[in-house]
PAZA-52125 format. One line per 10 residues: number of its first residue (from 0); their letters; for each residue x, y, z of C-alpha. Coordinates in steps of 0.25 Angstrom, whole numbers. Example, Ala and Ser with C-alpha at 12.3 -4.5 7.8 and 13.67 -1.06 7.14 Angstrom:
# PAZA-52125
0 = as = 49 -18 31  55 -4 29
***
This chain:
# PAZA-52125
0 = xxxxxxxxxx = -931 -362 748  -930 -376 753  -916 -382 757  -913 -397 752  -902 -407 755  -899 -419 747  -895 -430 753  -886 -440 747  -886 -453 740  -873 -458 741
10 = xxxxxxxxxx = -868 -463 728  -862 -476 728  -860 -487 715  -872 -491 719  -879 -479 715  -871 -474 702  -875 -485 693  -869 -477 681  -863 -464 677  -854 -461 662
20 = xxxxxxxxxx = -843 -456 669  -831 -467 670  -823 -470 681  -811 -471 672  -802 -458 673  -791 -465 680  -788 -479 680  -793 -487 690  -782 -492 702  -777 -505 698
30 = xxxxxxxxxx = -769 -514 709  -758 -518 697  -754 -506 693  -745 -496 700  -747 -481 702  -740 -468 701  -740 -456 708  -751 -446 704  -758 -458 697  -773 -458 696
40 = xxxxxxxxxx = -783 -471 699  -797 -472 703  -806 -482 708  -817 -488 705  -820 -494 717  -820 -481 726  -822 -471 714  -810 -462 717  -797 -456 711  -785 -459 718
50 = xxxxxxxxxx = -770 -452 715  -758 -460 718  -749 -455 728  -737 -463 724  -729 -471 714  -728 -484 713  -743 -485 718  -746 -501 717  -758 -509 724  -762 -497 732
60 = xxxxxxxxxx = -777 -497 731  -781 -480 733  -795 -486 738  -789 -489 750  -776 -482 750  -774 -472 763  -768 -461 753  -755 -467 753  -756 -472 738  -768 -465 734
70 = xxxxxxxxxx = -774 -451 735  -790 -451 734  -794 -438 723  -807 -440 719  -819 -448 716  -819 -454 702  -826 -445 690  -837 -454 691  -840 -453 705  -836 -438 707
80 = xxxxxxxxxx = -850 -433 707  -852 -442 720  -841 -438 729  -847 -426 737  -838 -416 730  -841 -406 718  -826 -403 713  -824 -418 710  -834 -417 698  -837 -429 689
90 = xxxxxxxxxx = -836 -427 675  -839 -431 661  -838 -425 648  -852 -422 643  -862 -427 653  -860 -435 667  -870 -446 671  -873 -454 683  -885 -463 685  -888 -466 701
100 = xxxxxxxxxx = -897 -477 707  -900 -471 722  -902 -480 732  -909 -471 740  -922 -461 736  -913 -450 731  -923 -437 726  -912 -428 725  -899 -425 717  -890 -413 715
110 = xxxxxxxxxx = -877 -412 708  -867 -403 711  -854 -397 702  -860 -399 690  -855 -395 675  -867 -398 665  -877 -392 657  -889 -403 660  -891 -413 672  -900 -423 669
120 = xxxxxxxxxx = -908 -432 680  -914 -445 676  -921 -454 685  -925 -470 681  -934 -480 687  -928 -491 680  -932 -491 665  -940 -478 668  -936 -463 667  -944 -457 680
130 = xxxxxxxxxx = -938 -444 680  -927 -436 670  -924 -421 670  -911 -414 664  -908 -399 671  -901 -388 663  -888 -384 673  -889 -369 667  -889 -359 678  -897 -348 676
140 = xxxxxxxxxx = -893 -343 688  -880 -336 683  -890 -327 673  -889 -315 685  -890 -302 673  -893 -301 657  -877 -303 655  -876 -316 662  -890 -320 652  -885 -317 640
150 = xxxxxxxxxx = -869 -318 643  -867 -326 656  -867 -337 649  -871 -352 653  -869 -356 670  -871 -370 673  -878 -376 686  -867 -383 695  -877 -391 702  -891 -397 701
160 = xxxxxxxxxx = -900 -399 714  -913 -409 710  -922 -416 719  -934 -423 717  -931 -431 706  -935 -449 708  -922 -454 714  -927 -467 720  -920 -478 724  -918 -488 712
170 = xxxxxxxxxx = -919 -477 702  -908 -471 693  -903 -459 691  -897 -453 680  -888 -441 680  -884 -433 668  -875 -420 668  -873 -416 655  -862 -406 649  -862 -409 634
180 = xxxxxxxxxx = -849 -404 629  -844 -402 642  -839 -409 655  -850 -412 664  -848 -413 678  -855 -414 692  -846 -415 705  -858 -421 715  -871 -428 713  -880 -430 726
190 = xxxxxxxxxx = -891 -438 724  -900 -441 737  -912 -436 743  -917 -422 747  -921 -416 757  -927 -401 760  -923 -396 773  -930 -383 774  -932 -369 769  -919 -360 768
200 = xxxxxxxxxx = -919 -347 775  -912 -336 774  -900 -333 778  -892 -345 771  -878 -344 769  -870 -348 757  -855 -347 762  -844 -348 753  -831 -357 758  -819 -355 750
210 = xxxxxxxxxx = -809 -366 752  -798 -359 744  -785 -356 750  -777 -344 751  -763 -347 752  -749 -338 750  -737 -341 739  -722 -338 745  -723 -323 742  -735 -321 749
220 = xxxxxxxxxx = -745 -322 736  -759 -326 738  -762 -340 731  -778 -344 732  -779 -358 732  -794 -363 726  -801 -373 732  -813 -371 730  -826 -367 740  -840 -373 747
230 = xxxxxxxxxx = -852 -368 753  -856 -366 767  -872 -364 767  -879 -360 780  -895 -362 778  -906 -358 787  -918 -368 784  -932 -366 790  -936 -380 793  -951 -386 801
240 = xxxxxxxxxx = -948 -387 814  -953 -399 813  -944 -405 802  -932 -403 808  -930 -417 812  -931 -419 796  -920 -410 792  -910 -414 804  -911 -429 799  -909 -424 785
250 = xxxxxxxxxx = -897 -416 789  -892 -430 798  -893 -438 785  -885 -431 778  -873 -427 786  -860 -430 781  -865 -431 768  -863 -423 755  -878 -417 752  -885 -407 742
260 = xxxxxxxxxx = -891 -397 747  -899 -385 740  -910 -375 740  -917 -376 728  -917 -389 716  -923 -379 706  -916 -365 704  -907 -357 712  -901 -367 724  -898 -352 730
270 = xxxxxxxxxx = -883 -357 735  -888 -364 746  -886 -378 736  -873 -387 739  -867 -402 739  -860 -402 753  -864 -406 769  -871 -401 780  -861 -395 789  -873 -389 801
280 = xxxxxxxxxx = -888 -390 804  -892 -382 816  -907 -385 818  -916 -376 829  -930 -380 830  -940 -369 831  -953 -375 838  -962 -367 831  -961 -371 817  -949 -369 808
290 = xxxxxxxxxx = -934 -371 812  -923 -364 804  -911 -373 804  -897 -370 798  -891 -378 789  -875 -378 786  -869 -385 773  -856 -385 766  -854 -388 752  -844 -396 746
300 = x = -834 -393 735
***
């Protein structure tokens, strides 16, 4: 099984040249009018939600407040499915739809968090359609016995990896995620270009990190307090000795960057599929043909 990474285009206004969901679910800040505590704004200028922290909140712009006047929350609806997390997920009754313009050859897009029953990608070269597929999101992957075929019932995909698709630069394109009668949502959308790093040997590790809390109430009771988990994933790779070059720039470009990664577009990603960061890349270089290097990521939440 290869191992890919995706990396990033970083989506500006530049880029998202339209979308049917509104930035309109709070009001925007006005200079004029004065605040109270707990009252919610957004703004259009930087995309966020802010909460104000205290009454009589007048003239205090939360673009550049220090958190005197304004708590930062979230990005907006609109741009949720840009902001490196999956628990922030945009959402829209029915279906969700984003049309993208990259400025940067992009062969690659996975979308991550997702509640829909089709995604569909549409590519345009101006007035021409050059590419269009829609992907059922039902995971057969939950059919394990006769019980679960006939009585399991239906399990949805929560993420879609696809590369190799036209995204050149100048071209649109068009994202549907469709849930008729329902609320469709995606918390992230990484659009870029991909990159296969190697084969994945064995001996990955998938390690699960709870970020839960165990705290005491004043008689002593246990109180578990959720918050939620991520991945670390230790991955072995068998590389050409003499690509190794190749995968240390890759690995360079991308640090500090949000990325998708994965094993396989098609199928089973085998757990080894994520939206989070390279944390470690130890590379030893056998002389006689193919090194095995081990790779560290961490997802996100």
């Amino acid at each position: 099984m290869d191992f890919n990474i995706i990396s990033p285009l970083l989506i500006t206004e530049a880029h998202l040249t339209a979308s049917n969901i509104l930035e309109d679910e709070y009001p925007d800040w006005d200079a004029a009018t004065t605040f109270a505590a707990g009252d919610l704004v957004l703004s259009t200028v930087t995309h966020r939600v802010y909460e104000s922290m205290q009454d009589s909140n007048l003239d205090n712009d939360p673009t550049v407040d220090d958190g005197t006047w304004w708590l930062d929350l979230r990005a907006t609806n609109r741009w949720s499915a840009f902001d490196n997390r999956r628990t922030n997920p945009a959402r829209r009754a029915d279906a969700i739809t984003y049309s993208i313009v990259p400025t940067m050859d992009c062969d690659a897009i996975s979308l991550w968090g997702l509640n829909a029953g089709e995604v569909r990608i549409a590519v345009w070269d101006g007035a021409t359609k050059i590419y269009d597929e829609t992907f059922v999101m039902v995971d057969r992957g939950n059919v394990v016995s006769s019980y679960t075929w006939f009585w399991g019932g239906v399990v949805y995909a929560r993420h879609k990896v696809l590369n190799g698709f036209p995204g050149y630069i100048g071209h649109r394109i068009d994202i549907t995620i469709s849930a008729p009668g329902g609320m469709a949502e995606v918390g992230n959308i990484i659009l870029g270009r991909n990159y296969l790093l190697g084969t994945v040997m064995d001996g990955v590790e998938v390690q699960h990190v709870s970020h839960s809390r165990k705290e005491y109430d004043q008689y002593g009771d246990e109180m578990l307090v959720p918050r939620g988990s991520t991945r670390k994933i230790t991955i072995p790779l068998r590389v050409p000795t003499i690509q190794g070059p190749r995968v240390m720039t890759v690995i360079s470009e991308v640090d500090g960057l949000v990325v998708s990664f994965y094993g396989s577009p098609t199928g089973g990603l085998y757990g080894v599929e994520g939206l989070g960061f390279v944390d470690d890349h130890t590379q030893p270089l056998d002389a006689a043909g193919d090194s095995v290097f081990t790779l560290v990521l961490k997802t996100l939440k």
